[in-house]
C-alpha positions in Angstrom: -3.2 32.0 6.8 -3.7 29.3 3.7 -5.8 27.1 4.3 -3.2 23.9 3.7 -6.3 21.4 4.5 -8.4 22.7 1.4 -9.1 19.8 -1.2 -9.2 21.4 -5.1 -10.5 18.2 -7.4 -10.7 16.1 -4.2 -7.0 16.1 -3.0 -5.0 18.3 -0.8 -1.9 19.7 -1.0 0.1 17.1 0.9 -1.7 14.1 -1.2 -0.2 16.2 -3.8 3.0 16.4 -2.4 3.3 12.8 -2.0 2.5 11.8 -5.0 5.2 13.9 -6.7 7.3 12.9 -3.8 8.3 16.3 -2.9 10.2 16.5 0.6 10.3 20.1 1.4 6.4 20.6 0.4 5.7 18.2 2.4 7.2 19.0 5.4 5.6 22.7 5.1 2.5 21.4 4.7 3.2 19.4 7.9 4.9 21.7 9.7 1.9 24.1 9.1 -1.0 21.5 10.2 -1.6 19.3 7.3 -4.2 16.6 8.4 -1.6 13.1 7.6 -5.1 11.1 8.1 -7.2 13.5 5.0 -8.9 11.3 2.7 -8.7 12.1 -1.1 -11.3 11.4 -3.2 -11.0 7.9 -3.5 -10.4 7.1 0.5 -6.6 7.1 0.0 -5.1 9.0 2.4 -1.3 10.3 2.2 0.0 7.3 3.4 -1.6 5.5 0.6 -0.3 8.0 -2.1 3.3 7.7 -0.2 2.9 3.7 -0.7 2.0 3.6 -3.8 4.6 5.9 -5.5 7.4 4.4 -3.4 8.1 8.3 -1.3 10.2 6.1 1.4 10.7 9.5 3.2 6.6 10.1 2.8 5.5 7.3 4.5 8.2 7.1 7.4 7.3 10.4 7.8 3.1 9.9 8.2 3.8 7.3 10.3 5.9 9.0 12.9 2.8 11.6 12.3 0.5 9.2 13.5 -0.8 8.1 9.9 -3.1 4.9 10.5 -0.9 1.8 8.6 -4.9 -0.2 8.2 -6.8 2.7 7.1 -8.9 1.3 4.2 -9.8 3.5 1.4 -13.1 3.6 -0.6 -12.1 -0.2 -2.3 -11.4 -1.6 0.7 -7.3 -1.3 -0.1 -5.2 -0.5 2.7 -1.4 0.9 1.9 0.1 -2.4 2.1 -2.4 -3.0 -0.7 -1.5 -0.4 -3.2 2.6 -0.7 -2.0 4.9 -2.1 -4.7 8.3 -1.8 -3.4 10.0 -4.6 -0.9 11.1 -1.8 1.1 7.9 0.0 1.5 6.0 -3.2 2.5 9.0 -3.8 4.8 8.4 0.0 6.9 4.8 -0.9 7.0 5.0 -4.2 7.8 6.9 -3.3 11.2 4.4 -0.6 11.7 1.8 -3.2 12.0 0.3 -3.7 8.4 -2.0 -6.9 8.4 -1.1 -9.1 5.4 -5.0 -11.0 5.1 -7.0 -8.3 4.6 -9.2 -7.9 1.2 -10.3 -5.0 -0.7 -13.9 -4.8 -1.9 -13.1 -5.3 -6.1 -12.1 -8.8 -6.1 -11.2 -9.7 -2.3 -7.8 -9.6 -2.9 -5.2 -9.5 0.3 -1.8 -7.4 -0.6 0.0 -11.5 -1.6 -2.5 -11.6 -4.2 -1.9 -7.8 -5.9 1.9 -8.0 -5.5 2.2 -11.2 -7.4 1.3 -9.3 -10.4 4.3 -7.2 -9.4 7.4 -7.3 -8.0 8.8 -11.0 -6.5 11.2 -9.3 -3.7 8.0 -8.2 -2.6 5.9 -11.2 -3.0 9.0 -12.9 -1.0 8.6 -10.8 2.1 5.3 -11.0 2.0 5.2 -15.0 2.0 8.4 -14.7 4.7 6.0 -12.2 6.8 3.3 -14.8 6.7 1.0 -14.5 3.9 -1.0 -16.9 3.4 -0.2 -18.4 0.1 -3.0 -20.5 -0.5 -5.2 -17.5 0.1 -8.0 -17.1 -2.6 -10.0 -13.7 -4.0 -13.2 -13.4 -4.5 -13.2 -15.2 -8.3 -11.9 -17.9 -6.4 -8.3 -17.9 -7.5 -5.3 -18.6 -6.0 -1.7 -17.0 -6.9 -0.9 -19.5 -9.1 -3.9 -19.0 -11.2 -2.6 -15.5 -11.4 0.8 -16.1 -12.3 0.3 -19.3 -14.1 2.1 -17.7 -17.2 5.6 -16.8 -15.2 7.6 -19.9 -14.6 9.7 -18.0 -12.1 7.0 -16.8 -10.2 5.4 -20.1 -10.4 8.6 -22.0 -8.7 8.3 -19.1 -5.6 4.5 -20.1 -4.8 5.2 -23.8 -5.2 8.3 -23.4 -2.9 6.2 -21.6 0.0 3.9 -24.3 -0.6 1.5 -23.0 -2.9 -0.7 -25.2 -4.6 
């Protein structure tokens, strides 16, 4: 049979799959021994991909598979990292995601890439713990981040950001 495991330009079919968030593909590949835990070329692995393009189904489904919610990739991200959506953070969240961990660019936790996103998200995330005092590597906190968005300004300063 196909080998469903075989990378072509350092991905595999189910990264693939994720990324154009395609159910039935990626239940076959599953279904038909499709490593959930195979790295792509830059350490991501399909949770990551499922995270990051906000497949809901994708990552509930690699982590019933036994997908592994810390796994860093290459840059020291792990999916909580590269997750946009409140909802995605939420699912790995109760799986166990840590919220201080830093990637290896700029030694940024997950708080300190989502401000430059969404603010449902950066809400959880502060809810869940985060701390919001936290600085990278450049030695910034979230408000030196956001300093130019008065309504994501107000949100750090009401968590107690300073």
């Amino acid at each position: 049979g196909a080998n469903v495991n075989l990378k072509c330009s350092e991905t595999t079919p189910l990264h693939l799959a994720a990324i154009q968030m395609n159910v039935d593909i990626f239940d076959a590949l599953l279904n038909h021994g499709a490593n959930i835990n195979e790295r792509d070329g830059e350490g991501n692995t399909v949770l990551h991909n499922a995270a990051q393009v906000d497949f809901i189904y994708g990552v509930k489904t690699s982590l019933k598979r036994g997908a592994k919610v810390n796994e860093k990739n290459y840059g020291g991200q792990t999916p909580l990292h590269l997750a946009e959506s409140k909802e995605i953070c939420e699912i790995l969240l109760d799986n166990g995601a840590l919220l201080e961990v830093r990637d290896c660019k700029y030694g940024a936790t997950p708080f300190l890439r989502a401000v430059q996103c969404d603010m449902c998200t950066v809400n959880l995330l502060l809810e869940r713990g985060a701390e919001v005092n936290t600085k990278n590597d450049r030695r910034k906190t979230a408000l030196h981040i956001v300093v130019n968005d008065l309504k994501k300004v107000k949100t750090i300063l009401n968590h107690g950001g300073g």
